[in-house]
Residue frames relative to the residue before (quaternion, step in Angstrom):
aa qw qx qy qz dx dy dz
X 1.0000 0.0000 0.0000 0.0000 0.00 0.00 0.00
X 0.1874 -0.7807 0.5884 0.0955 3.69 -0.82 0.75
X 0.2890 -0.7254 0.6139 -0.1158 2.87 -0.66 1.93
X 0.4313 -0.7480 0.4642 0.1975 4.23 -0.24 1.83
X 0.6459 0.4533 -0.3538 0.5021 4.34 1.22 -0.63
X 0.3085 -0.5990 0.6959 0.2486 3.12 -1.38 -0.16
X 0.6180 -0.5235 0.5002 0.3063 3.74 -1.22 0.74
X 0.5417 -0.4453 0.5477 0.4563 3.93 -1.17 0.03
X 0.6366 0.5710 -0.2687 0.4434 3.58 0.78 -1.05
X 0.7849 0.4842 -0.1594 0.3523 3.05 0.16 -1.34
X 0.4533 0.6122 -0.2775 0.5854 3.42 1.72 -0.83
X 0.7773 0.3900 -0.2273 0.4383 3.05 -0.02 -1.66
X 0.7267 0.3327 -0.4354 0.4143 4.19 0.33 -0.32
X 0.4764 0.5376 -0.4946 0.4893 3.73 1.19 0.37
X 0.7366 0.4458 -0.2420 0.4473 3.31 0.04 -1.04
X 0.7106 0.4793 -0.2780 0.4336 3.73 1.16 -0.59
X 0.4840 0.7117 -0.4185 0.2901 3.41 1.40 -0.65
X 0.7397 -0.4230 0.3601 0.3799 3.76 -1.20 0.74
X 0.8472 0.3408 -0.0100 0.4074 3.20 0.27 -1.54
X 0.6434 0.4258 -0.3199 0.5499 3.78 0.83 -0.77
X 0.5658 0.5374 -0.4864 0.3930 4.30 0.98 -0.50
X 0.5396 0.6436 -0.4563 0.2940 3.46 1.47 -1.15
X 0.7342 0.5241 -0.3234 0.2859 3.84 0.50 -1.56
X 0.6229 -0.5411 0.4420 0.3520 3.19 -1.43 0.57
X 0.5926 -0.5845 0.3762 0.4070 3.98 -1.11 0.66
X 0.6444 0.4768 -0.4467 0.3973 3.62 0.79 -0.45
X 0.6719 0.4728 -0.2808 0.4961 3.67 1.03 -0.93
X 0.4171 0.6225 -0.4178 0.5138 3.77 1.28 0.11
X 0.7403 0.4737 -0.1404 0.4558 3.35 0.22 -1.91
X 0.7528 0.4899 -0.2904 0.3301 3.68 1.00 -0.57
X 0.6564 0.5121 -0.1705 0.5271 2.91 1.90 -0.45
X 0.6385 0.5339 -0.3484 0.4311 3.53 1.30 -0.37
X 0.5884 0.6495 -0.3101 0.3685 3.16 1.85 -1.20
X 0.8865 0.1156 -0.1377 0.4264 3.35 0.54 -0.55
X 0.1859 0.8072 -0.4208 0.3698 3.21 1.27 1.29
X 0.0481 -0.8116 0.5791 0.0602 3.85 -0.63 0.34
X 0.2022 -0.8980 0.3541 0.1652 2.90 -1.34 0.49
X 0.1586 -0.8665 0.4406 0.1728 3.86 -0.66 0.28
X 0.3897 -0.7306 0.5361 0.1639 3.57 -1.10 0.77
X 0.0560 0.8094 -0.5831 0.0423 3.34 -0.76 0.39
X 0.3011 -0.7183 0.6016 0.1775 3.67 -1.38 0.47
X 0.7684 -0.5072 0.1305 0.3678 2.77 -1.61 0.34
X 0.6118 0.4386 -0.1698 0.6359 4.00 -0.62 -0.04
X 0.5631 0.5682 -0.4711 0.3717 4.20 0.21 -0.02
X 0.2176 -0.7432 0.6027 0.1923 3.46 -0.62 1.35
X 0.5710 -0.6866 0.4483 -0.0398 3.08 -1.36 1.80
X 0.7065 -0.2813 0.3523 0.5456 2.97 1.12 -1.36
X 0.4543 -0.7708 0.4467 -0.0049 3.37 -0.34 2.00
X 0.1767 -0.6904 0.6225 0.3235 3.83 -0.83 0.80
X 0.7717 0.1772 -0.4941 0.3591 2.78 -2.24 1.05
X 0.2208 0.7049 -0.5194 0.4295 3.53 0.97 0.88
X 0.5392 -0.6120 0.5520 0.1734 3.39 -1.62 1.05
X 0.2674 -0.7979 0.4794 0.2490 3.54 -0.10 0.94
X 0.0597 -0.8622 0.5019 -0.0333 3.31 -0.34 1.64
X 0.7709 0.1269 -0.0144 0.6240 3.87 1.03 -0.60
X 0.2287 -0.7343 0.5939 0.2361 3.32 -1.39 0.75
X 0.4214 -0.7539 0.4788 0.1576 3.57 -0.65 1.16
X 0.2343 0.8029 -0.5067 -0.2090 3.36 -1.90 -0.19
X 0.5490 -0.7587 0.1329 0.3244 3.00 -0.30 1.19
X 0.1291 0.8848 -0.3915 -0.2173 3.78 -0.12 0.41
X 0.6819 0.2480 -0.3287 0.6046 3.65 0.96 0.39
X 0.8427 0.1828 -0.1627 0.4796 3.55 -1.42 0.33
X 0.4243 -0.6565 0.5476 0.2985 3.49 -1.24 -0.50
X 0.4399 -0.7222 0.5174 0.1314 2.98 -1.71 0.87
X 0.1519 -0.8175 0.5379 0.1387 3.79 -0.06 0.86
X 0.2605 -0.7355 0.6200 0.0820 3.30 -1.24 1.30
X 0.5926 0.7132 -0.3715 -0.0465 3.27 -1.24 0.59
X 0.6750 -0.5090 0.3336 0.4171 3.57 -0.91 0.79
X 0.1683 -0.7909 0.5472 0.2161 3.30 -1.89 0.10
X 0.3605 -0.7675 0.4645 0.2553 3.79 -0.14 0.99
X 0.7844 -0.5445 0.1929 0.2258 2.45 -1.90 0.85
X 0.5246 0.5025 -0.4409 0.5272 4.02 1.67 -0.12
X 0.5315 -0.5590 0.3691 0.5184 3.49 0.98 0.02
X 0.3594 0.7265 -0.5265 0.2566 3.95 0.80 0.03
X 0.2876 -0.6984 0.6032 0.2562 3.92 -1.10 1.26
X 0.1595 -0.6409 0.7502 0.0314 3.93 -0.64 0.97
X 0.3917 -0.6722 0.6281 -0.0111 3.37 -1.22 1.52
X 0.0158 0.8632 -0.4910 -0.1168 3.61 0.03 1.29
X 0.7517 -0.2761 0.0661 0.5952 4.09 1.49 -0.43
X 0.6043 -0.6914 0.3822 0.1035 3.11 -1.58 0.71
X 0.1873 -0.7763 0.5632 0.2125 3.70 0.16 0.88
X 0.0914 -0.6356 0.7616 0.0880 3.83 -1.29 1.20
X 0.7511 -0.4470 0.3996 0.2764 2.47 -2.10 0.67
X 0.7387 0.3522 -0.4175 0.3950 3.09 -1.46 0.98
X 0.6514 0.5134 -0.2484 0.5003 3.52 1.17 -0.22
X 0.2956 -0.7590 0.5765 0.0645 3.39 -0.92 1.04
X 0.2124 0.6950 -0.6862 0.0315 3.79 -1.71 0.50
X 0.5630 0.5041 -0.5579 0.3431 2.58 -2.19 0.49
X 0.7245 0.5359 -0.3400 0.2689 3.18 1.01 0.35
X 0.3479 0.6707 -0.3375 0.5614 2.94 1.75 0.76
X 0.6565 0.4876 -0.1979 0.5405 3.89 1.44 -0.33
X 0.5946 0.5284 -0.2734 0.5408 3.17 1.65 -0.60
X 0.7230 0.5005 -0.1860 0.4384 3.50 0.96 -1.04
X 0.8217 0.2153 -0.1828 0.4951 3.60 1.34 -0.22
X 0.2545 -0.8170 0.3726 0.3591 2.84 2.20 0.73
X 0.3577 0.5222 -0.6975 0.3358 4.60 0.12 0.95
X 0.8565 -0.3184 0.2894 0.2852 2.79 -2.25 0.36
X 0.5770 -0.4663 0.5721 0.3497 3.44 -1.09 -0.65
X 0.3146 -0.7547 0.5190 0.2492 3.77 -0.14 1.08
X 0.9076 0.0677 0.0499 0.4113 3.57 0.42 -0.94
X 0.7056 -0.4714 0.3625 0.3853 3.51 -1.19 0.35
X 0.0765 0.7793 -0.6143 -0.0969 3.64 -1.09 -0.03
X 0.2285 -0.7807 0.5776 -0.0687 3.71 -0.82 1.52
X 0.3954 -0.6068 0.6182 0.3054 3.56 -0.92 0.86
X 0.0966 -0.6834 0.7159 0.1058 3.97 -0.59 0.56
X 0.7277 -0.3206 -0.0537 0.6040 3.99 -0.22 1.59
X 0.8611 -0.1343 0.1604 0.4634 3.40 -1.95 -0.01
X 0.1015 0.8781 -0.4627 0.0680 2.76 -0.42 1.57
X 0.3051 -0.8237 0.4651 0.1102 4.06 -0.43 0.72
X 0.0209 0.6883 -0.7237 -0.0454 3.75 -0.67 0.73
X 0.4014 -0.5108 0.7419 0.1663 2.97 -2.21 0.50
X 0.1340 0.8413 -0.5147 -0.0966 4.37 -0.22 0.36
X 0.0558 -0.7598 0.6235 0.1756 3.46 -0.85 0.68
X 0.2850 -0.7388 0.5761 0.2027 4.11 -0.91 0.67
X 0.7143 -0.6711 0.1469 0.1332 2.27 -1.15 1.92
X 0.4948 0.7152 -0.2530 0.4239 3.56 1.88 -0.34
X 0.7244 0.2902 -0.1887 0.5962 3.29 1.50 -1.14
X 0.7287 0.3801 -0.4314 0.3721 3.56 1.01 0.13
X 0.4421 0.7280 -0.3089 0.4233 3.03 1.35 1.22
X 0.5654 0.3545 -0.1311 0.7331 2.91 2.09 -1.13
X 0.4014 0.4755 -0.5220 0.5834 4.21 0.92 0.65
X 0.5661 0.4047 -0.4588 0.5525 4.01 0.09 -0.97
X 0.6021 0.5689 -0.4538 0.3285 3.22 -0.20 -1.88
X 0.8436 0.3536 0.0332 0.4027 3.41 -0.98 -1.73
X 0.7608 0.2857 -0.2266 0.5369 4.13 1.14 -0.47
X 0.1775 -0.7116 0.6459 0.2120 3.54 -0.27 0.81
X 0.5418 0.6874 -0.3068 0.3737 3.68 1.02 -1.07
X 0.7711 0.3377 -0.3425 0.4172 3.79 1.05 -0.75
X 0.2412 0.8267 -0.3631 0.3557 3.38 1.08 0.10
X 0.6751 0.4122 -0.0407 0.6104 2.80 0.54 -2.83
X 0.6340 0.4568 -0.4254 0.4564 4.16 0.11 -1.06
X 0.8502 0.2989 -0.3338 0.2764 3.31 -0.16 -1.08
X 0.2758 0.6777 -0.4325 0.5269 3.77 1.60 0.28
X 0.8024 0.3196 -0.2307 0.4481 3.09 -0.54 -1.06
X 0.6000 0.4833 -0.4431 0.4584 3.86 0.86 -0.98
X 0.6568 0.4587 -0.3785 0.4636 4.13 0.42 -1.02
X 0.6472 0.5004 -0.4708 0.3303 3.56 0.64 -1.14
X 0.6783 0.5850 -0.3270 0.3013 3.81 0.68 -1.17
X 0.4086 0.8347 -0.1793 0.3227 3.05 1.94 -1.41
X 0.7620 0.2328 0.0475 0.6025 2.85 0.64 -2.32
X 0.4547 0.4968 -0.5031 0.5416 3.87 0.59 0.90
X 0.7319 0.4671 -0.2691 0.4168 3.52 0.61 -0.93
X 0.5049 0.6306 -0.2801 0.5185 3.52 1.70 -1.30
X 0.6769 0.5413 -0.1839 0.4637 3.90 0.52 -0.92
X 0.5087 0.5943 -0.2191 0.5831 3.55 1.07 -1.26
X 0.8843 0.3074 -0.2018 0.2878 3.13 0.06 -1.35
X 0.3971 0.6228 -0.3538 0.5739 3.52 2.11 -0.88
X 0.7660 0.4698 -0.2035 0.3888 3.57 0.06 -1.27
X 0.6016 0.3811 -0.4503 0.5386 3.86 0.70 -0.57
X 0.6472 0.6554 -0.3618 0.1436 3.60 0.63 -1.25
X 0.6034 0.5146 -0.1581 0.5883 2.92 1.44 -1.92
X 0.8272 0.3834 -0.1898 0.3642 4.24 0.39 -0.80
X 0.7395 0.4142 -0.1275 0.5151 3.73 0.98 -0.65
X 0.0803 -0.8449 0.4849 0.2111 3.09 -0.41 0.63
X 0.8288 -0.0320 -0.0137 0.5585 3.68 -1.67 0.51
X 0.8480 0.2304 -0.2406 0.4122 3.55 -0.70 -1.93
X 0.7271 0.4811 -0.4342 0.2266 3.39 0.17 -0.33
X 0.6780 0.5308 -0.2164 0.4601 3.37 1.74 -0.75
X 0.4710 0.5472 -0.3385 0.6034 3.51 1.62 -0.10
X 0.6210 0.4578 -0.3543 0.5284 4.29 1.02 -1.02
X 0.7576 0.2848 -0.3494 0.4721 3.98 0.47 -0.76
X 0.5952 0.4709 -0.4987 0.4187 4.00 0.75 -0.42
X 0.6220 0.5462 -0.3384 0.4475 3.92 0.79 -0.38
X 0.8464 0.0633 -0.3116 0.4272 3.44 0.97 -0.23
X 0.2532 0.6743 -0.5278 0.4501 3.04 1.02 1.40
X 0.5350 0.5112 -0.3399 0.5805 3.42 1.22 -1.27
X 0.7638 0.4667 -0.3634 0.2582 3.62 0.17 -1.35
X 0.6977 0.4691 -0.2154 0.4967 3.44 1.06 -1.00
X 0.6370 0.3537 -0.3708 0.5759 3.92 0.92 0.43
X 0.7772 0.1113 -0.1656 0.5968 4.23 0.72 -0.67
X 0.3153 0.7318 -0.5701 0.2001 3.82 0.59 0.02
X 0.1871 0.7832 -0.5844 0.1007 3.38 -0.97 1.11
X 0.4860 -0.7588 0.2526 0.3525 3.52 -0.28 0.99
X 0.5347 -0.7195 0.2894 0.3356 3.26 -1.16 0.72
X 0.4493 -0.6335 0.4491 0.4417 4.00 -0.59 0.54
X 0.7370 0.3057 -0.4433 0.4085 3.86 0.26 -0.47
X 0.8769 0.0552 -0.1235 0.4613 4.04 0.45 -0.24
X 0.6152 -0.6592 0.3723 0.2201 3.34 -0.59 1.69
X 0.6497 0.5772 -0.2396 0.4329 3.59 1.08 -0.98
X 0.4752 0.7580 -0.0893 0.4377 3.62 1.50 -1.24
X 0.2851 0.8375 -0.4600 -0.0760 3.26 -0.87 0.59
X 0.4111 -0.8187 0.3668 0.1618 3.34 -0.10 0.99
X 0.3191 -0.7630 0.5185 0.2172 3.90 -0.38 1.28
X 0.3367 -0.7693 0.4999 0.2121 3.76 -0.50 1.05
X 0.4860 0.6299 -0.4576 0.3970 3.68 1.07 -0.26
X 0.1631 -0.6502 0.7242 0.1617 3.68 -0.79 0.63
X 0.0242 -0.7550 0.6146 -0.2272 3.11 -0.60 1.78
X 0.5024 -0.6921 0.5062 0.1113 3.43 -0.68 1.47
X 0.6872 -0.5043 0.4740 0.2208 3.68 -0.43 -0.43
X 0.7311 0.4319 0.0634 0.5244 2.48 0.83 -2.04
X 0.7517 0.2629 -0.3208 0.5127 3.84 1.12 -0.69
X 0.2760 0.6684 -0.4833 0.4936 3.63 1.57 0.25
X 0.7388 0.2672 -0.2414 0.5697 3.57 -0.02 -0.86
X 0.6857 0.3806 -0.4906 0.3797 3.48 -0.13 -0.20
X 0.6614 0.4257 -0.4488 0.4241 3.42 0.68 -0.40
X 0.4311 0.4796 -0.5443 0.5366 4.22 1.04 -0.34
X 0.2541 -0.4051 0.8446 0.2409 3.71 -0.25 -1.53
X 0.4982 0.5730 -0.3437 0.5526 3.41 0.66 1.26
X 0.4352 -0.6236 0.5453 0.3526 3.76 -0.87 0.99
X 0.6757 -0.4141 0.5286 0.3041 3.27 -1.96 0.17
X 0.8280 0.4037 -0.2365 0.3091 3.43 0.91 -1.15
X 0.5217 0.6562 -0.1467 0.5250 3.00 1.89 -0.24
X 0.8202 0.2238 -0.2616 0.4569 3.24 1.33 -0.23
X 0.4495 0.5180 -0.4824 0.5449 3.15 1.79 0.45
X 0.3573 0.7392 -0.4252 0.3809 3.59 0.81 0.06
X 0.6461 0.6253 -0.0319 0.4365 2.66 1.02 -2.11
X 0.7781 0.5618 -0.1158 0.2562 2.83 0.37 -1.55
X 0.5496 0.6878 -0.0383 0.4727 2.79 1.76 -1.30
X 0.8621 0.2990 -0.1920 0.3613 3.31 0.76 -0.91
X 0.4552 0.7454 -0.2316 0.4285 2.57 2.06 -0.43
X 0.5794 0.5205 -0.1909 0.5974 3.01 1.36 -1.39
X 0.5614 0.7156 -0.2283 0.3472 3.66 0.50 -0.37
X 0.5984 0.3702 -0.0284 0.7099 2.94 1.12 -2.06
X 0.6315 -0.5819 0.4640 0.2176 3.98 0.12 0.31
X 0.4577 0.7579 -0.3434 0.3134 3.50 1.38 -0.37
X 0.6947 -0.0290 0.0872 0.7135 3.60 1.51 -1.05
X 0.4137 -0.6607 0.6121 0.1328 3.11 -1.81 0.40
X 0.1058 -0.8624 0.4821 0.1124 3.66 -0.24 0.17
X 0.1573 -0.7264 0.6687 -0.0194 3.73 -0.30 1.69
X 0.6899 -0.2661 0.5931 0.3184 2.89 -2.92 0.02
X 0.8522 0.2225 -0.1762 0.4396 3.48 0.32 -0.61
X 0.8897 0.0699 -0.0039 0.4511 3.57 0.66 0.46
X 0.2058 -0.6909 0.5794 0.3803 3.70 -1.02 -0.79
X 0.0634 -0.7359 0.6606 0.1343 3.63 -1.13 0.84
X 0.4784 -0.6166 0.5888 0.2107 3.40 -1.30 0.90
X 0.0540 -0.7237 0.6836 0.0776 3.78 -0.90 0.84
X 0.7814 -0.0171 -0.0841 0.6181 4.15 0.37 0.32
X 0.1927 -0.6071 0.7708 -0.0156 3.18 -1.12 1.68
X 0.6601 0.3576 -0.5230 0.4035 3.76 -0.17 0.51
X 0.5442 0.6109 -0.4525 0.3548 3.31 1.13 0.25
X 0.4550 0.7416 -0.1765 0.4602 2.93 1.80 -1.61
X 0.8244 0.3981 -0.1407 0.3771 3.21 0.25 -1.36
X 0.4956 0.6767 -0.3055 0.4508 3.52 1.85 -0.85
X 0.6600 0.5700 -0.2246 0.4348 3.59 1.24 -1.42
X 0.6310 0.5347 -0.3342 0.4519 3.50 0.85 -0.81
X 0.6657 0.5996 -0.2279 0.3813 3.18 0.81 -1.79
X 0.6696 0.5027 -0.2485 0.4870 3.36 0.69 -1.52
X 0.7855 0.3188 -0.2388 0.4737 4.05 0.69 -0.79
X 0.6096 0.5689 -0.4400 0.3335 3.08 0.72 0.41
């Protein structure tokens, strides 16, 4: 159901995102003004590859899971859009299809502008141009990173920095210890590894020892991290 307000929340994680704090307040105000919004649950397809690229999106509650489907028909989870982050605007600009799927992963909230009025935003913003530059450049820094950890790090270390990635985008403290923080993504296992490119059994492996070494804890409902300088020790040490 699409509900025309945004939440206080939901506002705030737009306005907080990395990249949308960057823009001047008038280019803000132009983009919120003629923004819309949509609601979605969990499992709601968002957007279909080979879709006409019709609205550029951002996420403002929950997260948006991207991914592809292989060729046995298997869905292979490639990353998670958090709130405050925007796409699709790389389809708008070369007016092709949509590359990939996009799923509401629980209660999920877009921000949508159509692609008409983020046309007359370029138009009238010389400023989004420059913004949305810098937003691809970081993109295609992050794209590298990720080529580069693959080919250089192995398993535990890329499972220690995708956890506190996870932590620093859903990290919420834990109710039994103040110190504790509890990853709000409900994350399978199974889409854990898919985001390494990594079996299931291999990263509960992982998981395991980690959880061992005191570093995390592993619940029914989640994973909560109990020493991020451990985390960070693993990376360090494999690098």
């Amino acid at each position: 159901m699409d509900d025309p307000i945004l939440t206080i929340e939901e506002r705030s994680a737009i306005n907080a995102g990395r990249w949308f704090a960057t823009l001047s307040p008038s280019l803000r105000h132009d983009i919120l003004r003629c923004a819309y919004v949509k609601r979605y649950k969990d499992g709601d397809l968002i957007a279909a590859r080979g879709d006409p690229p019709e609205e550029w999106v951002a996420c403002a509650k929950g997260a948006v899971r991207v991914s592809s489907t292989s060729i046995s028909g298997k869905q292979v989870t490639l990353t998670y859009v958090e709130p405050g982050v925007w796409f699709g605007d790389v389809s708008i600009f070369d007016g092709d299809r949509r590359t990939h799927d996009a799923y509401a992963h629980g209660d999920t909230t877009t921000l949508c502008v159509a692609k008409a009025d983020f046309r007359k935003i370029l138009a009238s913003h010389i400023e989004l141009y420059e913004a949305l530059l810098r937003l691809h450049a970081r993109r295609i820094r992050q794209l590298y990173g990720l080529v580069e950890d693959l080919n250089t790090l192995p398993l535990r270390a890329r499972l220690a920095k995708q956890l506190l990635h996870l932590l620093r985008s859903y990290g919420t403290p834990s109710l039994s210890d103040g110190n504790e923080m509890r990853i709000g993504l409900q994350l399978a296992q199974e889409e854990l590894a898919q985001l390494l490119g990594a079996s299931r059994q291999r990263v509960n492996q992982e998981l395991k020892a980690m959880e061992r070494e005191d570093a995390i804890r592993i619940e029914p409902g989640g994973l909560v991290i109990r020493d991020r300088e451990a985390l960070m020790r693993i990376i360090e040490s494999d690098h």
